[in-house]
MDTraj code that builds the backbone (N, CA, C; nanometers):
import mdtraj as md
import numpy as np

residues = "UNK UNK UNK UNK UNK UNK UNK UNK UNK UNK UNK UNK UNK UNK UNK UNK UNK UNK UNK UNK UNK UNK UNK UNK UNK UNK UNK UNK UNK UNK UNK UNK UNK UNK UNK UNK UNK UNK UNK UNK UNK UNK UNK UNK UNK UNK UNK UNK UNK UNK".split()
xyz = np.array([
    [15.5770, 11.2330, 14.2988],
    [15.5356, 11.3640, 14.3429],
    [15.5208, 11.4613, 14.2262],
    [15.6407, 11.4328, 14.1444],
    [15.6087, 11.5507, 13.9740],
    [15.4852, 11.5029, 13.9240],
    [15.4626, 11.3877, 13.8786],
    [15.3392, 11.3667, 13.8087],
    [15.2303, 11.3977, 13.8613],
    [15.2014, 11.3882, 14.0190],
    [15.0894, 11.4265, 14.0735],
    [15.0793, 11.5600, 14.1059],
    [15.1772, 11.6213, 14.0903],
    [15.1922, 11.8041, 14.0766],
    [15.1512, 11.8004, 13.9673],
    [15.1818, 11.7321, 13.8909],
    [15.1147, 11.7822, 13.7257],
    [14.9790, 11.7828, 13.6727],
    [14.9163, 11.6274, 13.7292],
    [14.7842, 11.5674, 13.6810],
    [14.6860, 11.6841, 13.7995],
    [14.7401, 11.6937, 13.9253],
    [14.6216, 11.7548, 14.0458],
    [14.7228, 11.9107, 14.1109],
    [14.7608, 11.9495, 14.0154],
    [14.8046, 12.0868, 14.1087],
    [14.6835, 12.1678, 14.1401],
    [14.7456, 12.2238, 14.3177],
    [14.6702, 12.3010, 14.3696],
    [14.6762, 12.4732, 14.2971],
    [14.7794, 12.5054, 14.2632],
    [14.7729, 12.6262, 14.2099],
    [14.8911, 12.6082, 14.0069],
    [14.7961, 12.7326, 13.9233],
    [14.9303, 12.7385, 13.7976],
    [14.9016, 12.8264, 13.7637],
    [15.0554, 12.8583, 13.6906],
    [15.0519, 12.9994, 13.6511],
    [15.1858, 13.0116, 13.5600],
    [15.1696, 13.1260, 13.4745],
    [15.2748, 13.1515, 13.3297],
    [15.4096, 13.1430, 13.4166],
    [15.5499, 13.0963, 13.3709],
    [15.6274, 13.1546, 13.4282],
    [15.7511, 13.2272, 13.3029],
    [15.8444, 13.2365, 13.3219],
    [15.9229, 13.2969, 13.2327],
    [15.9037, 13.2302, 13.0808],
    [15.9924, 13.3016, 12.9649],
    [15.9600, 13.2351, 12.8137],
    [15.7990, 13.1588, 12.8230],
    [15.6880, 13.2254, 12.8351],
    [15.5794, 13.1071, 12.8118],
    [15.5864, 12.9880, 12.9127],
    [15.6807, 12.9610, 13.0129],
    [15.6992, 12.8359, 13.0790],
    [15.5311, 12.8326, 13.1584],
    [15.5502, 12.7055, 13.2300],
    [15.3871, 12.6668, 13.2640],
    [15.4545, 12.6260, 13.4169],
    [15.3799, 12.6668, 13.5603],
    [15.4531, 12.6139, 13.6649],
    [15.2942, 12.5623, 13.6970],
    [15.3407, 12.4310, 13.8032],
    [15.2068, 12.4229, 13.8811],
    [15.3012, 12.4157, 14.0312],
    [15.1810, 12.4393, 14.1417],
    [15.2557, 12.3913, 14.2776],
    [15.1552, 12.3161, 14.3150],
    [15.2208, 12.2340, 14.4398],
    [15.1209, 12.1429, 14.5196],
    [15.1835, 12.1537, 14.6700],
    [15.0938, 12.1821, 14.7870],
    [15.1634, 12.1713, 14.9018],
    [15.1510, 12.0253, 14.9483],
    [15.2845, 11.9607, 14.9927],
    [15.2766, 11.8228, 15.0824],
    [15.3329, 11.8465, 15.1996],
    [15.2513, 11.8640, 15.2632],
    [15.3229, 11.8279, 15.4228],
    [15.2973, 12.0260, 15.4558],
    [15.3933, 12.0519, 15.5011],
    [15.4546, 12.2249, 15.5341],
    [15.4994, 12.2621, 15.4565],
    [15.5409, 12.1774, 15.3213],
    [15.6083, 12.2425, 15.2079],
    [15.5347, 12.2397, 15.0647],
    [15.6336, 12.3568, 14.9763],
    [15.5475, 12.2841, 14.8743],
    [15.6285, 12.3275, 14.7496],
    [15.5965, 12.2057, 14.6447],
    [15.6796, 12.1753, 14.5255],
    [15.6490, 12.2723, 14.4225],
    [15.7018, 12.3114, 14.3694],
    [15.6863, 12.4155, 14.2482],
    [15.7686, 12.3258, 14.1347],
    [15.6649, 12.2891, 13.9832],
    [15.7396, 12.1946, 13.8793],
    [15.7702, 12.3388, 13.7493],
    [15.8426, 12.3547, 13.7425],
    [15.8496, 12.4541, 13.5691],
    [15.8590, 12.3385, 13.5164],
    [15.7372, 12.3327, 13.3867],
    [15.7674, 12.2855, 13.2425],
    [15.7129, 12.3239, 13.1764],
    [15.7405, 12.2306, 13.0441],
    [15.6783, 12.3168, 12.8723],
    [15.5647, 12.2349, 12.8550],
    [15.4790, 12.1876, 12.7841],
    [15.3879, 12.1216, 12.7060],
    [15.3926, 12.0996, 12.5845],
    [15.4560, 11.9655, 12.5079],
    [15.4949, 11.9834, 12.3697],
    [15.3980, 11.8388, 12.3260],
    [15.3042, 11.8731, 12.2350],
    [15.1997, 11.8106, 12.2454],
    [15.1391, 11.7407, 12.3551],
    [15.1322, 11.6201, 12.3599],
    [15.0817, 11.5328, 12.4615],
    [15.1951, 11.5054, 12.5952],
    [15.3133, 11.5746, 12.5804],
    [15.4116, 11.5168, 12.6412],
    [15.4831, 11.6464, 12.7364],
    [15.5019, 11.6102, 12.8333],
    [15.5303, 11.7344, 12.9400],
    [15.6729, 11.7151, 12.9591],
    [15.7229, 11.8548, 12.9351],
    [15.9136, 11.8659, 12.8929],
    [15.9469, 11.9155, 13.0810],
    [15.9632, 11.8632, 13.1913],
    [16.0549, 11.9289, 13.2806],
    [16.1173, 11.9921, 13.2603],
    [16.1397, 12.1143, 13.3505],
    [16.2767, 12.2219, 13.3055],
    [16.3238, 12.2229, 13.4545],
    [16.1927, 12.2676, 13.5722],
    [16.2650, 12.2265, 13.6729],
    [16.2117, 12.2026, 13.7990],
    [16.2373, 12.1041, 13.8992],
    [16.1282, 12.1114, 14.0439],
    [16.2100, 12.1542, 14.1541],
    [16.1234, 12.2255, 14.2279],
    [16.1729, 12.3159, 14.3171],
    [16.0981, 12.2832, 14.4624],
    [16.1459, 12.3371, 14.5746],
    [16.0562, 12.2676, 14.7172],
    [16.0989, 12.4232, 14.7536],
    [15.9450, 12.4870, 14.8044],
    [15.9809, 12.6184, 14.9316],
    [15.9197, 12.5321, 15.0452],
])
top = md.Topology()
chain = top.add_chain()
for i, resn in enumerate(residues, 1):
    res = top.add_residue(resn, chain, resSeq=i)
    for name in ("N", "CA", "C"):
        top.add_atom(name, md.element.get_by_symbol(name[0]), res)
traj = md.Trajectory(xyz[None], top)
């Protein structure tokens, strides 16, 4: 579910320190990922479900 929040998010946007969020809704809910981008390689900080 993180990786495909990552590769196809429906929505992104800045979040705190420079952080990078994307969300994706599945189902009635939907995942919110905070991470960084450090070259080619995507740092998790954190996934969240509203």
């Amino acid at each position: 579910m993180v990786r495909d929040t990552l590769a196809n998010p429906e929505q992104t946007d800045a979040g705190y320190k420079s952080r990078l969020l994307a969300y994706k809704s599945l189902g009635n809910r939907k995942i919110k990922v905070v991470y960084n981008k450090e070259d080619e390689r995507f740092v998790i900080i954190s996934v969240i479900w509203d």
